[in-house]
BATINU-529007 format. One record per residue (C-alpha): chain; z, y, x; residue number from 0. Coordinates in Angstrom, 1 decimal, padded with zeros to 4 digits. Example, Ala and Ser with C-alpha at 12.3 -4.5 7.8 and 13.67 -1.06 7.14 Angstrom:
BEGIN
<kette = A, z = 007.8, y = -004.5, x = 012.3, nr = 0>
<kette = A, z = 007.1, y = -001.1, x = 013.7, nr = 1>
This chain:
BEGIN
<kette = A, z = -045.9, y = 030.6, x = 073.1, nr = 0>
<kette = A, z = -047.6, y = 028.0, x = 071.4, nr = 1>
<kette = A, z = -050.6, y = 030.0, x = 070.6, nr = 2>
<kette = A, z = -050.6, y = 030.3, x = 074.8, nr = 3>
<kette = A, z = -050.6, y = 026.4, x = 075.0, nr = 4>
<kette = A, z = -053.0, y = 025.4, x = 072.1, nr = 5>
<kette = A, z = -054.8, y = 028.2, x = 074.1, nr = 6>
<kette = A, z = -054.7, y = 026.4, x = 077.6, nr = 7>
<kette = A, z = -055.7, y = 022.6, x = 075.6, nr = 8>
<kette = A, z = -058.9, y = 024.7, x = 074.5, nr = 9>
<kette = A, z = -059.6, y = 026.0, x = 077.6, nr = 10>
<kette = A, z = -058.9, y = 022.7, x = 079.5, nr = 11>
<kette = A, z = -061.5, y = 021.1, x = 076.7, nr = 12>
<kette = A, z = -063.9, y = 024.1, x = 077.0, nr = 13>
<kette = A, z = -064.2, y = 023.7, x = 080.9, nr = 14>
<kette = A, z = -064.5, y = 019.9, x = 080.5, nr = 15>
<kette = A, z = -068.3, y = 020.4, x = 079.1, nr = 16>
<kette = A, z = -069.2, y = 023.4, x = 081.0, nr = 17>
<kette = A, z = -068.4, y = 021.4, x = 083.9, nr = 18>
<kette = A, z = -070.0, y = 018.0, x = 083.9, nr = 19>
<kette = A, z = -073.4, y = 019.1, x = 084.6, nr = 20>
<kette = A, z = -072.3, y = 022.2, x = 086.5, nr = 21>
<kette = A, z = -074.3, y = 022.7, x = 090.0, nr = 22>
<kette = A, z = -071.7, y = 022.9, x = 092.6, nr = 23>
<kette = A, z = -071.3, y = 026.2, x = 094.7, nr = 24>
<kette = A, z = -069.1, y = 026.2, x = 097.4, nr = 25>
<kette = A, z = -066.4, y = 029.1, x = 095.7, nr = 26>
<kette = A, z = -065.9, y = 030.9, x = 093.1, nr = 27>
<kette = A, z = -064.4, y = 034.2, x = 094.3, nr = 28>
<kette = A, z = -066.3, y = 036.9, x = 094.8, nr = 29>
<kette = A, z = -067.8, y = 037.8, x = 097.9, nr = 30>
<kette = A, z = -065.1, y = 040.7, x = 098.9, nr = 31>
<kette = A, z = -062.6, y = 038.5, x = 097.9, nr = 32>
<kette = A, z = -063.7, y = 036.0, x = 100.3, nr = 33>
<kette = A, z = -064.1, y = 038.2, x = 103.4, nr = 34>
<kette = A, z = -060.2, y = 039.1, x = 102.8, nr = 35>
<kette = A, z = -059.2, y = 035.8, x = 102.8, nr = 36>
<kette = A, z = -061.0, y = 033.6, x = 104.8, nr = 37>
<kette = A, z = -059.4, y = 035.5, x = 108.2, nr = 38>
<kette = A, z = -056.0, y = 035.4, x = 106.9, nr = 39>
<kette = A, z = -056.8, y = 031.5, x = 105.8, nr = 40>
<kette = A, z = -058.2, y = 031.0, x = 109.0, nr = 41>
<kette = A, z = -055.5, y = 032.5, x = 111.7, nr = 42>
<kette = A, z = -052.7, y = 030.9, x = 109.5, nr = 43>
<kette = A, z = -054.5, y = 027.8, x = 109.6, nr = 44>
<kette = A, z = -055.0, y = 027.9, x = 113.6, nr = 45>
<kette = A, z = -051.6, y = 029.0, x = 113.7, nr = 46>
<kette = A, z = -050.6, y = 025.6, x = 112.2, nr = 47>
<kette = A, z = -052.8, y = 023.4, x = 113.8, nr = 48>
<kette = A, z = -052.0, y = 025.1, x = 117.6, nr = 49>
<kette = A, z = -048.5, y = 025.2, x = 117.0, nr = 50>
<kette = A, z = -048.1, y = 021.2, x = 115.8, nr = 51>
<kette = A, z = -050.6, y = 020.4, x = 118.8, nr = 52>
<kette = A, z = -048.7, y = 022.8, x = 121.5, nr = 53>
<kette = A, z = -045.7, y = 020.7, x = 120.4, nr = 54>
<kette = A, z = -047.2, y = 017.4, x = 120.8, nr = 55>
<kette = A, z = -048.1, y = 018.1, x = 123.8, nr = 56>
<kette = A, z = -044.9, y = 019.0, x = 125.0, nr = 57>
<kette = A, z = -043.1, y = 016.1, x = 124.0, nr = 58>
<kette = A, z = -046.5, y = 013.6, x = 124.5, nr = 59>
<kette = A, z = -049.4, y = 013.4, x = 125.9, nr = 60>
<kette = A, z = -052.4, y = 015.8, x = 126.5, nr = 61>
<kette = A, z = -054.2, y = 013.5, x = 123.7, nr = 62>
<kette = A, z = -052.8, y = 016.0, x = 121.4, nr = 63>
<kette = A, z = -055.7, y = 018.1, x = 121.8, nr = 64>
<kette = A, z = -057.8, y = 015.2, x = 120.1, nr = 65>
<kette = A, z = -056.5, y = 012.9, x = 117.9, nr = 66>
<kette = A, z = -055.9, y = 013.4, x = 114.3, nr = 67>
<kette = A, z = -053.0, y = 015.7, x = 113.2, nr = 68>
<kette = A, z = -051.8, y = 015.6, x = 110.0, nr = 69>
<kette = A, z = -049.6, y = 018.8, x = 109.9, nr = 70>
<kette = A, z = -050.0, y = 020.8, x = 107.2, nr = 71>
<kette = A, z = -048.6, y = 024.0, x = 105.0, nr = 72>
<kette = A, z = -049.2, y = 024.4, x = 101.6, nr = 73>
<kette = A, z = -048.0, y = 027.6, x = 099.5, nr = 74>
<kette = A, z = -048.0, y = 027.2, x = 095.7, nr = 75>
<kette = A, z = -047.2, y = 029.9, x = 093.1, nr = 76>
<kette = A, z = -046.3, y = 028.1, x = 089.8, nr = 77>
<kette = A, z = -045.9, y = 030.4, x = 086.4, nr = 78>
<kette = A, z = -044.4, y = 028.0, x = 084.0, nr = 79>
<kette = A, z = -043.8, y = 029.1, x = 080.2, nr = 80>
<kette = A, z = -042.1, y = 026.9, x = 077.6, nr = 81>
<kette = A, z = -040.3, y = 028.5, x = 074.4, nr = 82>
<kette = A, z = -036.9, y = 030.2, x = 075.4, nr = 83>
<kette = A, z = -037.8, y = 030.5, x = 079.3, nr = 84>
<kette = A, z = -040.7, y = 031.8, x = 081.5, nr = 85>
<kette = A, z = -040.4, y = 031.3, x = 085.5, nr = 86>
<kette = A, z = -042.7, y = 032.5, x = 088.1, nr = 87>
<kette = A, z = -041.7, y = 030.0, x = 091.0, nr = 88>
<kette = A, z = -043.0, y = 030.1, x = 094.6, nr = 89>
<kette = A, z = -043.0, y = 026.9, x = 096.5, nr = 90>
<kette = A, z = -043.7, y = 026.6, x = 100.3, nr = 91>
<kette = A, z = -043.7, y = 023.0, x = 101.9, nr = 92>
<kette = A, z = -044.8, y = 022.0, x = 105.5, nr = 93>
<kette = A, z = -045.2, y = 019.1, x = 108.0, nr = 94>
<kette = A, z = -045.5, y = 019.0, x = 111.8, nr = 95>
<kette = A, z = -046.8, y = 016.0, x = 112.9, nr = 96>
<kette = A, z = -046.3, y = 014.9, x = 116.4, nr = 97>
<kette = A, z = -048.8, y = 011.6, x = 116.8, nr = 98>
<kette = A, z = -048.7, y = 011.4, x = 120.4, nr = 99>
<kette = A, z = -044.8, y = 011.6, x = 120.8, nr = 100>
<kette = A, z = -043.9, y = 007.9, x = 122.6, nr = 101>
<kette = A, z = -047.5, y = 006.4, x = 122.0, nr = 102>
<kette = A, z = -047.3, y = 005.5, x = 118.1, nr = 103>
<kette = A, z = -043.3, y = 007.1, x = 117.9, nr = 104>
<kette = A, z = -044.0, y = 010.3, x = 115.7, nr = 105>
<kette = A, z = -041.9, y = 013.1, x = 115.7, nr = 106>
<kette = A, z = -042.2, y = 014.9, x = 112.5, nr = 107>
<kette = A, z = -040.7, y = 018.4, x = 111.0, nr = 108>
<kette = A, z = -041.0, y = 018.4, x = 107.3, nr = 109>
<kette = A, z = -039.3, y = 020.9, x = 104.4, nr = 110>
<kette = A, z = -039.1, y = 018.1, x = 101.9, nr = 111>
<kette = A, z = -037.2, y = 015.5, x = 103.0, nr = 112>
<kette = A, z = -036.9, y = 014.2, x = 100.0, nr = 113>
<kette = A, z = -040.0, y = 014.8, x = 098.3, nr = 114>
<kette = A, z = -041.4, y = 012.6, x = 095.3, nr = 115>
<kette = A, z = -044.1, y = 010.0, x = 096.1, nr = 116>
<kette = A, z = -046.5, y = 011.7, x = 093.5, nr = 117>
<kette = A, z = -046.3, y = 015.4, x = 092.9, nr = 118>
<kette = A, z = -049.2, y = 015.3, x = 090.6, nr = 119>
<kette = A, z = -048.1, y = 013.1, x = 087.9, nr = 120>
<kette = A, z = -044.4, y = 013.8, x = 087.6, nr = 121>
<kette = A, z = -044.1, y = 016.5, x = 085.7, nr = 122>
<kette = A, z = -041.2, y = 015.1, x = 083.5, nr = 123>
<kette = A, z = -039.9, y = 013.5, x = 086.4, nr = 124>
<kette = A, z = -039.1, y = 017.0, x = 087.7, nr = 125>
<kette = A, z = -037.9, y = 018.1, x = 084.7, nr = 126>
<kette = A, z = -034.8, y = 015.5, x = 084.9, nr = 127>
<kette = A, z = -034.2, y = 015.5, x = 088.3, nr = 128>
<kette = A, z = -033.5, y = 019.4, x = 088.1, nr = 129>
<kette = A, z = -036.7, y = 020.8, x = 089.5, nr = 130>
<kette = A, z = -038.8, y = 021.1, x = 093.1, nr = 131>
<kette = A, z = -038.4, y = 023.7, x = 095.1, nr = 132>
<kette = A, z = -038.2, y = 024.8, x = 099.0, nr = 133>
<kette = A, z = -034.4, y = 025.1, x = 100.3, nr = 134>
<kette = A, z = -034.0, y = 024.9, x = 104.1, nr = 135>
<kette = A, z = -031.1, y = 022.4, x = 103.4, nr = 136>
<kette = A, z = -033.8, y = 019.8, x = 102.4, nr = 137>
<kette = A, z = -035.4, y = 020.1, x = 105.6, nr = 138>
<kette = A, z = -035.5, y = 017.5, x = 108.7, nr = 139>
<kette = A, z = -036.3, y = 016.9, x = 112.0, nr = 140>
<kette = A, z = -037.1, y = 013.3, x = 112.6, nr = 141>
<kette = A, z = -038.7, y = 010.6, x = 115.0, nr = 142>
<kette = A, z = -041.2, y = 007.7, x = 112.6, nr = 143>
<kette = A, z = -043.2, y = 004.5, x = 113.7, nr = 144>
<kette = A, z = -045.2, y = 002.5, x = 111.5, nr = 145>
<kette = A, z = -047.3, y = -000.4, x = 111.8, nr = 146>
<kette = A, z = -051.5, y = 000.0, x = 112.4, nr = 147>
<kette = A, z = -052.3, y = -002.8, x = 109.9, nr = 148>
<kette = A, z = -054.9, y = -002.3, x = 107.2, nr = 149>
<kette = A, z = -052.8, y = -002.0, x = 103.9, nr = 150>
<kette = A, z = -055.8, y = -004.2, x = 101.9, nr = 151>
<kette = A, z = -054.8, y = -007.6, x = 105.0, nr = 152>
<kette = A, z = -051.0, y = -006.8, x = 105.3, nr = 153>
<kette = A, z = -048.1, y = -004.7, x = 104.7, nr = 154>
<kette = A, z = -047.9, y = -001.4, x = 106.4, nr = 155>
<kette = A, z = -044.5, y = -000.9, x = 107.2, nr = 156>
<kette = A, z = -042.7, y = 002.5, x = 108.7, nr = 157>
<kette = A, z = -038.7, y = 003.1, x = 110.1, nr = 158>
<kette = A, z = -037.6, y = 006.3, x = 110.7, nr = 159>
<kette = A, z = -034.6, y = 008.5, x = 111.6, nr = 160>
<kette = A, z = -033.6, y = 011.9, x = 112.1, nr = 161>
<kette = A, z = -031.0, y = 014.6, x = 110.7, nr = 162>
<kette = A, z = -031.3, y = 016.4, x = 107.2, nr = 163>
<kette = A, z = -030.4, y = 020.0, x = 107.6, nr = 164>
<kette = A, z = -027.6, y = 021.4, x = 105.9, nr = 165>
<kette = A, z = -024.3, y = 022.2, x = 106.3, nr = 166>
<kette = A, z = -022.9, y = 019.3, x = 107.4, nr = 167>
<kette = A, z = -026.0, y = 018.2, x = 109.0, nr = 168>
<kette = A, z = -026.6, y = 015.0, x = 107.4, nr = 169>
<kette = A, z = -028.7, y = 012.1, x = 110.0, nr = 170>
<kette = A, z = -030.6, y = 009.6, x = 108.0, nr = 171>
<kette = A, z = -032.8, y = 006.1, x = 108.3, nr = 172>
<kette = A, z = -035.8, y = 005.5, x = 106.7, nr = 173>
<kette = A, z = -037.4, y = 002.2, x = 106.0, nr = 174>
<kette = A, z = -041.4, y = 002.4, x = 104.4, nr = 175>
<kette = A, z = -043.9, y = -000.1, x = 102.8, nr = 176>
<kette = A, z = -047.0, y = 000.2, x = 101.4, nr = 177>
<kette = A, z = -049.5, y = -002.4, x = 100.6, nr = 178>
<kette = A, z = -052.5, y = -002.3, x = 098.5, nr = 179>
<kette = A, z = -054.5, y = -005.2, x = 096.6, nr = 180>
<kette = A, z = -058.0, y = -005.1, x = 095.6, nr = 181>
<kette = A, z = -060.0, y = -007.4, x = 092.9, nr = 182>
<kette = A, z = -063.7, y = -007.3, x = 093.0, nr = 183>
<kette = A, z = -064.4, y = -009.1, x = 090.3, nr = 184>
<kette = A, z = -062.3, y = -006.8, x = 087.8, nr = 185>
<kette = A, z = -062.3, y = -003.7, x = 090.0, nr = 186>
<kette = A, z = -058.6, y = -003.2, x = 089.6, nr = 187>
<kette = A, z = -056.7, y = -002.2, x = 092.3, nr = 188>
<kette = A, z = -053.3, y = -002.2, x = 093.0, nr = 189>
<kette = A, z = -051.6, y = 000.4, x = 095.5, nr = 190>
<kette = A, z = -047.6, y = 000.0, x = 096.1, nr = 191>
<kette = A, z = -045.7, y = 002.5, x = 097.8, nr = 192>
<kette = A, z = -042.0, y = 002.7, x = 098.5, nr = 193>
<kette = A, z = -039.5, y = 003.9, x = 100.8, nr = 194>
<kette = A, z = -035.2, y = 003.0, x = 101.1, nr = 195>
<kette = A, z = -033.3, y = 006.0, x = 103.3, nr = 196>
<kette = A, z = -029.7, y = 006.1, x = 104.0, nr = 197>
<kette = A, z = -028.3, y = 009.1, x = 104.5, nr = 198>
<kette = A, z = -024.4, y = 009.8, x = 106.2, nr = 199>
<kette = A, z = -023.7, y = 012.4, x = 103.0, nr = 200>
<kette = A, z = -026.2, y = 011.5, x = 100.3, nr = 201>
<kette = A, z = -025.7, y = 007.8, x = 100.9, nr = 202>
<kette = A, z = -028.6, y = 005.6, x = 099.5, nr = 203>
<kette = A, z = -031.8, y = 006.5, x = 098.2, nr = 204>
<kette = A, z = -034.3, y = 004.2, x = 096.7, nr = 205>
<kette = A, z = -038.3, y = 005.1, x = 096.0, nr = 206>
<kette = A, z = -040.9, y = 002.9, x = 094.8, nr = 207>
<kette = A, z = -044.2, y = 003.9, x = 093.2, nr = 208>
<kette = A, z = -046.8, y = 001.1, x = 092.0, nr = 209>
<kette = A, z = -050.4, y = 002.6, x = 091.2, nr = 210>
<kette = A, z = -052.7, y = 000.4, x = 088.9, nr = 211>
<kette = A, z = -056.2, y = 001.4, x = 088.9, nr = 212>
<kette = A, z = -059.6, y = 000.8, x = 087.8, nr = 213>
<kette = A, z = -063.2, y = 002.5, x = 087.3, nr = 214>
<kette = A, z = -064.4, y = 002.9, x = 084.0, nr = 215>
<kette = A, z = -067.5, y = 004.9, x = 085.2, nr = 216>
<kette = A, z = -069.1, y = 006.5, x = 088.3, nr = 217>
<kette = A, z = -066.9, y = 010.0, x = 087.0, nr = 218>
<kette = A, z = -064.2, y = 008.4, x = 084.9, nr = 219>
<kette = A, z = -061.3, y = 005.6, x = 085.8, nr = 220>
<kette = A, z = -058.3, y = 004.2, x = 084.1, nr = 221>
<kette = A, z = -054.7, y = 004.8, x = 086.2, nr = 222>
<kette = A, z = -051.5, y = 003.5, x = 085.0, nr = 223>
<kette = A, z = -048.8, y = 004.9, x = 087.8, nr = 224>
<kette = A, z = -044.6, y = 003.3, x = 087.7, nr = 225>
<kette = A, z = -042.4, y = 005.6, x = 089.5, nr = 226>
<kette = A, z = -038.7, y = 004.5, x = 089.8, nr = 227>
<kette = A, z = -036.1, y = 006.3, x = 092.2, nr = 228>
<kette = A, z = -032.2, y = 005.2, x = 092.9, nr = 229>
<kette = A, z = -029.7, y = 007.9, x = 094.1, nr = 230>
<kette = A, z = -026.7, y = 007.0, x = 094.7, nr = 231>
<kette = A, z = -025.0, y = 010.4, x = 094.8, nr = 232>
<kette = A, z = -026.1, y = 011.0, x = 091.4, nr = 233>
<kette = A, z = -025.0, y = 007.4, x = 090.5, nr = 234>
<kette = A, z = -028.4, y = 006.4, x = 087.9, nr = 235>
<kette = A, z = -032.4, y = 005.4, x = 088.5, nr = 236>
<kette = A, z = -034.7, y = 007.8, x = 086.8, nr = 237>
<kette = A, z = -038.1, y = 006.4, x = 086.2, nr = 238>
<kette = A, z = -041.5, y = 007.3, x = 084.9, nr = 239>
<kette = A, z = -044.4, y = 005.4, x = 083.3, nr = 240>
<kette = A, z = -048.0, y = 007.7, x = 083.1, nr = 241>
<kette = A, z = -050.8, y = 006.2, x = 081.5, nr = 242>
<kette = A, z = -054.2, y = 008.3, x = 082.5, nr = 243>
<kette = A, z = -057.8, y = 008.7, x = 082.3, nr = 244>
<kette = A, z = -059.2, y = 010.5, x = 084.9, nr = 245>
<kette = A, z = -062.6, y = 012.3, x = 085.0, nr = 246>
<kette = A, z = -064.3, y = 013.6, x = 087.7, nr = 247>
<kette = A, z = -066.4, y = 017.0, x = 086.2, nr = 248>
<kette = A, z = -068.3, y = 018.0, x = 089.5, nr = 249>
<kette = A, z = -067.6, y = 018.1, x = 093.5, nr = 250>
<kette = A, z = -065.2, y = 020.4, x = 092.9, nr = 251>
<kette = A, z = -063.4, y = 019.8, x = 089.1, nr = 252>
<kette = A, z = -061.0, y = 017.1, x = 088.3, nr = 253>
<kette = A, z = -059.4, y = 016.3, x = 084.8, nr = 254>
<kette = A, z = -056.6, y = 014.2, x = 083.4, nr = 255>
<kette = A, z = -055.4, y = 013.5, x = 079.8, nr = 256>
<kette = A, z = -052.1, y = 011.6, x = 080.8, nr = 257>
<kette = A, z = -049.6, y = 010.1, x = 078.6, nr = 258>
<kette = A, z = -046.1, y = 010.1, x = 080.2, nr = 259>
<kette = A, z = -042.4, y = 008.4, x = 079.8, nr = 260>
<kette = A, z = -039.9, y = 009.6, x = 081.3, nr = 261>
<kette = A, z = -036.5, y = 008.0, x = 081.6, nr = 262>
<kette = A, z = -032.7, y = 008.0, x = 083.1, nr = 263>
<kette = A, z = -030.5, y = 005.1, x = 083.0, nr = 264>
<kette = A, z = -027.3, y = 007.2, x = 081.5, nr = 265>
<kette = A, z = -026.9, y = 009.7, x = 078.3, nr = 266>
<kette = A, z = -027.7, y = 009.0, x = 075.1, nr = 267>
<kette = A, z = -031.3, y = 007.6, x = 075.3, nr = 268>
<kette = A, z = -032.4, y = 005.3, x = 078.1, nr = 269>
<kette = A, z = -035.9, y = 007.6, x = 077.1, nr = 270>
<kette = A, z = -035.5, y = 010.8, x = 077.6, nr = 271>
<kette = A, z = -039.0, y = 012.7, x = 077.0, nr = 272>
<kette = A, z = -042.6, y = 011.6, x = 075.7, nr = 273>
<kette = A, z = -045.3, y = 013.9, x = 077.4, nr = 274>
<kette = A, z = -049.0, y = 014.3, x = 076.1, nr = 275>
<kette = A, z = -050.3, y = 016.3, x = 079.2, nr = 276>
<kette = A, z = -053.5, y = 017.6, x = 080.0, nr = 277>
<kette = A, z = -054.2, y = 018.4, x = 083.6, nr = 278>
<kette = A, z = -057.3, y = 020.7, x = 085.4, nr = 279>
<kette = A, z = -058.0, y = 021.2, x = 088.5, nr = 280>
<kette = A, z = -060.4, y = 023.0, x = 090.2, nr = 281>
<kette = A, z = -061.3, y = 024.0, x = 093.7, nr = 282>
<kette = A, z = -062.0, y = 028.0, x = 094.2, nr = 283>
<kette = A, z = -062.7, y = 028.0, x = 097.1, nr = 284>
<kette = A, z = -063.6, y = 025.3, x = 099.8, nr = 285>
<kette = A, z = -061.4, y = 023.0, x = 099.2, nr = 286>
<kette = A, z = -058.1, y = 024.8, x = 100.8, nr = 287>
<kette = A, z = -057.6, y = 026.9, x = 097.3, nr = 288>
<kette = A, z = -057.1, y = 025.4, x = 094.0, nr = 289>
<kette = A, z = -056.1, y = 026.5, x = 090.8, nr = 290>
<kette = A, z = -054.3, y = 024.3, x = 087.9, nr = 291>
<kette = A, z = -054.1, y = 024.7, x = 084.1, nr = 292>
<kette = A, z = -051.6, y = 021.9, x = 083.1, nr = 293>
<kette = A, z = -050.3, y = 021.8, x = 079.3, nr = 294>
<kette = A, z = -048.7, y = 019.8, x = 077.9, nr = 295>
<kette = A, z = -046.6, y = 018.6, x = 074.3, nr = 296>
<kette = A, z = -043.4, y = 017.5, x = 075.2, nr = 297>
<kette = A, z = -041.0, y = 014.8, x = 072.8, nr = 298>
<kette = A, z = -037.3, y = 015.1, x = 073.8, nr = 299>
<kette = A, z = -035.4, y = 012.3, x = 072.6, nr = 300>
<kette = A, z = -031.6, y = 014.0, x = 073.2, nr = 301>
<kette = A, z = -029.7, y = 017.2, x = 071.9, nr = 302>
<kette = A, z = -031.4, y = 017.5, x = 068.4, nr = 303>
<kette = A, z = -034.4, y = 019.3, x = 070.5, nr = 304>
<kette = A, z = -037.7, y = 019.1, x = 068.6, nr = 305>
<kette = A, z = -040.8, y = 018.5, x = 069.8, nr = 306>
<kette = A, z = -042.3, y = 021.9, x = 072.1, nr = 307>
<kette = A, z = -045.1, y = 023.0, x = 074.2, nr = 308>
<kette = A, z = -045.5, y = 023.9, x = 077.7, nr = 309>
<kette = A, z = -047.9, y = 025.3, x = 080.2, nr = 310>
<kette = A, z = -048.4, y = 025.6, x = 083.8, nr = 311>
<kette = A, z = -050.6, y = 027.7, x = 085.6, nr = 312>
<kette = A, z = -050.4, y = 027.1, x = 089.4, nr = 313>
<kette = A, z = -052.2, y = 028.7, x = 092.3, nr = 314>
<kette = A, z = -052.0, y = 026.7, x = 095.2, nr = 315>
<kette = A, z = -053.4, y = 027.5, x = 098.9, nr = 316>
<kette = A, z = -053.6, y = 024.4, x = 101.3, nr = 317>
<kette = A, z = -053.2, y = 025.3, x = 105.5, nr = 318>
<kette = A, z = -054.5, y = 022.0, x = 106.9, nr = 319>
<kette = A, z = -054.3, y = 020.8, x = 110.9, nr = 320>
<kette = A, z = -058.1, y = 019.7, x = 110.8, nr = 321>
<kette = A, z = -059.6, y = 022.7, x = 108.7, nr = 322>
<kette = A, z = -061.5, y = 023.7, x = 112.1, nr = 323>
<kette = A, z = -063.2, y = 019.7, x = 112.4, nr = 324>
<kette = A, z = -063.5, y = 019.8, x = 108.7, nr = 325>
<kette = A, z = -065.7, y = 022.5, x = 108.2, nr = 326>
């Protein structure tokens, strides 16, 4: 296992100078490979896009057929090894998005109710929260205005309502705000994103996610992300703090060397984990196929564990509403 790991660091180091002066192609599969999946990519994707528009329709105006749609289905198999366990998990979340329903009311069908604000960078987040993964008792239907208003002049503000599914069926409302500052002078900018939803069952949930940013160079930019979440079912706020640099490689290769705290507000530590992660990305094939090396050195603070390694490998396949426009 940690030969695998110290394996995946190299690798992630080795295509971090193959990369930066790589010429940019548009895939990298191989041409047979390509012709097998670009119709499957494609039907599935109209599939998506007719089926979130037929519905808009339906319930609002024939401006469906035009407008931006933001519906979307992404399907991600994760193999994750650490020492004592190795997982292959498959993860399948989507969003119908209704814009025309009731002028600026949405009407939106998600499988992750309760998703976190920023997938990305919360690997240890995860970890403590007990994992993310599809379950059709997560799901809702819901109705969701928000405000028009640039985020850089005013706040952007969103309420929602609609019923979790599950047995009970548990309804829910949502309040949203995000805002986002910017300095010229300094280049720092400041993004802040949270959301409060009360649920009949669950009872209260509290998100909020600040983003501190600034570019170093053209390719490179510092991030400092604060993630803090409140459920009241499971009675304590878990919270992370991820310190990153961030390099852009090419048009198509992104890489991250991330410090990362995670913590609980019960146990035996208020810490729980230090991360050192190293996180690369790259786009296969046209942007709708990416593949992710992610390893990582973890620091547990609790049950005499001692310090282990980790790696992710993840192939993930995006289905987006505009794939048509975009190409």
């Amino acid at each position: 296992m940690n030969k695998r790991c110290a394996l995946a660091f190299g690798i992630v180091l080795l295509f971090s100078g193959a990369h930066a002066n790589a010429e940019s192609t548009e895939s990298d599969l191989p041409v047979w490979l390509q012709e097998k999946f670009e119709p499957v990519h494609y039907d599935l994707t109209r599939f998506v896009d007719n089926t979130a528009r037929n519905l808009d329709q339906f319930f609002g105006t024939e401006d469906s057929l035009f407008v931006e749609n933001q519906s979307f289905l992404r399907v991600a198999l994760d193999q994750r090894l650490q020492p004592g366990e190795s997982k292959l998990d498959p993860s399948v979340r989507f969003r119908v998005d209704l814009p025309t329903t009731k002028k600026r009311l949405r009407l939106i069908i998600e499988s992750d109710i309760e998703e976190p604000l920023g997938r990305l960078t919360e690997q240890g987040v995860r970890e403590v929260r007990g994992g993310e993964r599809f379950d059709t008792n997560n799901s809702a239907v819901g109705l969701e205005q928000r405000s028009s208003k640039d985020p850089t002049q005013a706040w952007v503000q969103g309420l929602g309502l609609g019923v979790k599914f599950g047995s009970p069926l548990d309804p829910y409302v949502r309040y949203s705000a995000a805002r986002q500052w910017n300095f010229s002078e300094s280049k720092w900018q400041i993004n802040s994103l949270s959301r409060v939803t009360q649920f009949n069952q669950r009872g209260l949930q509290v998100r909020t996610n600040f983003d501190v940013n600034k570019p170093l160079e053209q390719d490179l930019s510092l991030r400092f992300q604060t993630y803090v979440e409140y459920e009241e079912m499971r009675g304590s706020v878990v919270f992370s703090q991820t310190a990153e640099i961030n390099r852009i490689l090419d048009s198509r290769t992104a890489l991250r060397y991330a410090l990362i705290v995670v913590g609980e507000d019960r146990g035996e530590n208020t810490i729980k984990d230090y991360v050192l992660q190293a996180y690369y990305r790259r786009d296969i094939h046209k942007n709708i196929l990416f593949v992710d090396i992610i390893p990582e050195v973890h620091f547990p603070t609790e049950g005499g564990r001692d310090p282990y390694l980790a790696l992710t490998l993840r192939l993930e396949a995006f289905f987006r509403g505009n794939f048509g426009r975009a190409l």
